[in-house]
N, C-alpha and C positions, 0 to 999 in steps of 0.2 A: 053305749050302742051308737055306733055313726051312723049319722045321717050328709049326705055328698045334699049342698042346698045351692053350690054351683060350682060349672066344670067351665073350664078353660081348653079351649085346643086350639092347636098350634103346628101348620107346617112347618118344621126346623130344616134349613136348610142348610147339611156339611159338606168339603171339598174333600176329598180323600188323597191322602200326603201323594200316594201313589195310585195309580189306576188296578182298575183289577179285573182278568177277562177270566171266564169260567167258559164250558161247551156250549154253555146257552147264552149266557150275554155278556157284557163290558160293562164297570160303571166306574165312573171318577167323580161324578153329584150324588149325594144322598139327600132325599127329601121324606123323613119322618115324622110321626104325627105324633106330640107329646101331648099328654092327656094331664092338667091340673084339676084334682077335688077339692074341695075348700068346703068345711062343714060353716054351719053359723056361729061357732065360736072362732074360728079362724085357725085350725089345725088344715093343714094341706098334705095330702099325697099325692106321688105324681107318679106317672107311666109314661111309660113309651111304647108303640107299635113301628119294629122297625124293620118297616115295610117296603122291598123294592117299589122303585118309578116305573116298573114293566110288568108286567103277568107270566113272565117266561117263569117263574121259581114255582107258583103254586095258583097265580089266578089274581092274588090279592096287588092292587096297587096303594101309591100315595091316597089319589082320589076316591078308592073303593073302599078304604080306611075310613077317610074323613066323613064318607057319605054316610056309610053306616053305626060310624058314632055320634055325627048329630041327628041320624034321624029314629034312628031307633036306639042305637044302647042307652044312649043318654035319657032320652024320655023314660025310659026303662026302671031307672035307678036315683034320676035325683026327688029328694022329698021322701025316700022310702028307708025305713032304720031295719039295720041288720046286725047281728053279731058276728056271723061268721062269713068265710069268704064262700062255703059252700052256699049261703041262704043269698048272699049277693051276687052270686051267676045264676045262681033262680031265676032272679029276676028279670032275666033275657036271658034265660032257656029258650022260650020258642027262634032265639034268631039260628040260624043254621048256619054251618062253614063260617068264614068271614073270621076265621082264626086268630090271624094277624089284627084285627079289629079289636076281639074278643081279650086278648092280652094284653091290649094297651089300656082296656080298665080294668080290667084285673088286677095288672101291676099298681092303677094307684088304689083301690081298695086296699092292697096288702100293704103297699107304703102306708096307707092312713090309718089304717087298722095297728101296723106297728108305732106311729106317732100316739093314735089314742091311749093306747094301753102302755106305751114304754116298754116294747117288748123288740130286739132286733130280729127282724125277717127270717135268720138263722133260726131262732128258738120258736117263730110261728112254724114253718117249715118242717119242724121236726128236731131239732138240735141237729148244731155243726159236728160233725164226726170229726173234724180237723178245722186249725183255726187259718191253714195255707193251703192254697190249691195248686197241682202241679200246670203251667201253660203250655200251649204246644202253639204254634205258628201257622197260619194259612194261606198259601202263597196262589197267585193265580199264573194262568198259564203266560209263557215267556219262550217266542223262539229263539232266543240265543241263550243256549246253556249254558254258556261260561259264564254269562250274567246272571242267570238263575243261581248256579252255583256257590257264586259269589253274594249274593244274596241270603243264602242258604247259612254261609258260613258265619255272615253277619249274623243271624240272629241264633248261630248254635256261639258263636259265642259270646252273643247277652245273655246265655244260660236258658233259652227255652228244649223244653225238654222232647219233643218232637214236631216232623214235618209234615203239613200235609201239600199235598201239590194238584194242581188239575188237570185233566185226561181228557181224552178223546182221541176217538179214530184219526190215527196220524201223528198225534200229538201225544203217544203212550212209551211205546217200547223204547224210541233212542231217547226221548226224556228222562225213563226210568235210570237206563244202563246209562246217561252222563253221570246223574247223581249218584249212584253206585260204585261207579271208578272211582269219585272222590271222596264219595262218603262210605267206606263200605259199610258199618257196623250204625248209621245214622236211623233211629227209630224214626219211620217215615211208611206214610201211609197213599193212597190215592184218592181221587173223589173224581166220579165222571158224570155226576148230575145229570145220568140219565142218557147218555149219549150212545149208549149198546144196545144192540139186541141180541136174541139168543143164536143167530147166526153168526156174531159176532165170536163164540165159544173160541175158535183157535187160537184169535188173537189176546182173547181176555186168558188162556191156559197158559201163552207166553207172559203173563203178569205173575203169575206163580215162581217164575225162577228169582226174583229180585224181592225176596224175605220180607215184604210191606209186613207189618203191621196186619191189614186189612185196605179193602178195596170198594170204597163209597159208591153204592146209591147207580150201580150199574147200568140198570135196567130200567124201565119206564117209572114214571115217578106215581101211578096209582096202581102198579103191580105188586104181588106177592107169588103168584103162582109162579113165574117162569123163575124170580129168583132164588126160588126154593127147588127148583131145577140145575139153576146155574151154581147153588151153592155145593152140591153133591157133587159136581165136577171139577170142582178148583180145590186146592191144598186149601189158601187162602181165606181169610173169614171174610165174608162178607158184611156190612156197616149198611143200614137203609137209613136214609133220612126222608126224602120227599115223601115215601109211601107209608110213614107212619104221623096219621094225623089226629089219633087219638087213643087211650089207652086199649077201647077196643082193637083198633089196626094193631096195634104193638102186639096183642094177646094172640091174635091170626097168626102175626107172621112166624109169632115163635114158638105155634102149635104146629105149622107146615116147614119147621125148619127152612126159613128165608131167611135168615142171618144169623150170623155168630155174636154178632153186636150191634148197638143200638145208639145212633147219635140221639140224644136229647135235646131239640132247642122247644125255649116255652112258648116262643111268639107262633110258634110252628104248629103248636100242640092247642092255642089257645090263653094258655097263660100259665101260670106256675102249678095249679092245682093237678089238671091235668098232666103236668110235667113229673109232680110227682106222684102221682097211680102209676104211670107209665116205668117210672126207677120201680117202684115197691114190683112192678109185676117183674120184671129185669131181675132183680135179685131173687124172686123166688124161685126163676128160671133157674138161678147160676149164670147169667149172660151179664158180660160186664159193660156199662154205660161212659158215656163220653159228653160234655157240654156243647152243642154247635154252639153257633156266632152268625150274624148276620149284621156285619159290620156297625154293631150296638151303639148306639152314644152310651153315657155316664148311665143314663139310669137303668135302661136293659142291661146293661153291659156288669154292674155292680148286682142286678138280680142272679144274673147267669154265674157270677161268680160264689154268689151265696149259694143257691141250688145246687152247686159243685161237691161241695162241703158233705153231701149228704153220703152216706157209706157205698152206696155202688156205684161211684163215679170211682173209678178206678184207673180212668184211663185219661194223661192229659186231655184235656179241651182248647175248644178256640179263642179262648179267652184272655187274649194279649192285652198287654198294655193299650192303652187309649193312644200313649204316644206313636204306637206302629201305622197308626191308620188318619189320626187327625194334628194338626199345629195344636190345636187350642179344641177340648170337650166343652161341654155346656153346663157341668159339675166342680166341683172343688170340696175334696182331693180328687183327682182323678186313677184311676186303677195304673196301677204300675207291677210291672213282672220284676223282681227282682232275682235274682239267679234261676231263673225262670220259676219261682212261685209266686201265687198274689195273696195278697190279706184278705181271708175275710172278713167281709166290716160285721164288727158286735157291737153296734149301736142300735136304737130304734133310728135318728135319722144319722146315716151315716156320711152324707153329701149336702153338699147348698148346691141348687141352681142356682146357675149366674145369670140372675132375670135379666140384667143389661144386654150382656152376650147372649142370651135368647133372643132377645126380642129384636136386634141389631140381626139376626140371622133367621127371621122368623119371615117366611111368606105370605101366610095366610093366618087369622084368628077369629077365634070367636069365644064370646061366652056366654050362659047360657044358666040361667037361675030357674031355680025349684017354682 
């Protein structure tokens, strides 16, 4: 039965290899909040909450992170023994939203949970359906197409197995039709994080001729009504991410027909439990699931690849190599796509933090005893 008798947290602060601009904002700094638990024998699991520097995605920041896990999750949960990870979100049940928060202890309960017992995340989860998961690539917007393009073909030929790219008014239909003249047969999809409205319909009907995949998160990012309007109108499946923030929103949307499919990310959702009600309800549908990414370090980044693993993720995810995004992760091994598939780890601990390289990269700390 774990008991967390002290948590560590920690602004980490990464550069990202390349910049990355989406409809709503730019980032080339990442500053997320890794959460260490440490029982009184000395067993550790660790999280991460990885959490934009801005509110433009969902609300949640760095700061809004770190506030609300020293002053409430944490008092919440250390000194308190639990066996399961259901009875240890109990335990800050009453905090509300604050998702992004909520997942970064989540993740280390289930890391500690799989150190206590010797059991890999894969087999708490549920058992791995597969022990490789397909990757897909996430590009952000680029006005020079020929550079995109060439980009493009960079990582189709490290073997990832599809594209996603970012939209917006302006920046949709002659981005679509470059990639298309060169790629035509390229599985590639769009993301406009929100950037449409339902006035927008002609120009979102013109996204129908260039065979996407599916078309991300259209619409306002706490809607389901209108996208379940916009979905009756396009060939096209539509993909909600913003607007699903927990199994109940998932269950709305796919009782109002708002989408064909469903990204999954856990930090999104809260943390992995959550993440998977939200699969189990997906598959009852028949609606096929996808992993986001929210430019992860090593230890999100290695949950989201586990979570993968499960049978109705059917559809590559974001979840590239660590090398796409950073010089040097905060883990060892670090996630690596090889012909675009990744391992999944079946270990209980499958990574070392590199406390050095943490702490050398670390902003802000604290720790904090039972």
């Amino acid at each position: 039965m774990p008991r967390i008798d002290r948590l560590d947290l920690y602004v980490v602060e990464l550069r990202l290899t390349h910049g990355f601009t989406a409809s709503t904002h730019s980032a080339r700094t990442l500053l997320h909040v890794v959460v260490r638990a440490t029982t009184a024998d000395g067993r550790t699991g660790w999280g991460e909450a990885p959490v934009p520097v801005d509110p433009y995605y969902l609300g949640e920041t760095t700061d809004t992170v770190w506030s609300v896990t020293r002053d409430f999750l944490a008092p919440a949960v250390m000194g308190r023994s639990w066996d399961t990870i259901e009875e240890f979100t109990a335990l800050y049940g009453r905090v509300k939203a604050n998702n992004f928060a909520r997942c970064g202890m989540e993740m280390a309960a289930w890391n500690l949970l799989a150190a206590t017992t010797d059991r890999p995340l894969a087999t708490l989860l549920g058992g791995a359906a597969r022990t490789h998961v397909p990757s897909g690539v996430s590009l952000g917007m680029d006005g020079d197409y020929d550079r995109l393009c060439d980009t493009i073909a960079h990582h189709v030929g490290q073997g990832y197995q599809r594209v996603k790219v970012k939209i917006g008014p302006g920046a949709d239909v002659k981005v679509l039709e470059a990639i298309r003249n060169r790629f035509p047969e390229l599985p590639l999809m769009a993301d406009a994080n929100c950037a449409y409205a339902l006035e927008d319909l002609p120009r979102l009907r013109d996204l129908d001729g260039f065979g996407l995949m599916m078309i991300e998160q259209p619409l306002a990012w706490d809607d389901l009504l209108d996208h379940a309007t916009l979905q009756k109108e396009l060939t096209t499946p539509l993909c909600l991410d913003e607007s699903l923030t927990s199994a109940g929103r998932a269950r709305e949307a796919l009782a109002l027909g708002s989408c064909r499919v469903v990204n999954i990310k856990p930090a999104r959702l809260g943390g992995l439990l959550e993440a998977v009600r939200v699969h189990d309800a997906c598959v009852a549908a028949g609606v096929p699931v996808w992993c986001g990414g929210m430019h992860d370090f090593g230890i999100s980044r290695a949950a989201n690849v586990t979570l993968s693993a499960l049978p109705g993720f059917t559809l590559p995810g974001d979840n590239s190599g660590s090398d796409k995004y950073f010089g040097e992760d905060i883990v060892t091994p670090e996630t690596r796509a090889v012909d675009g598939l990744i391992e999944v780890p079946d270990t209980a601990v499958p990574y070392e933090v590199k406390e050095d390289f943490l702490e050398a990269h670390t902003r802000r700390h604290i720790q904090l005893t039972a």
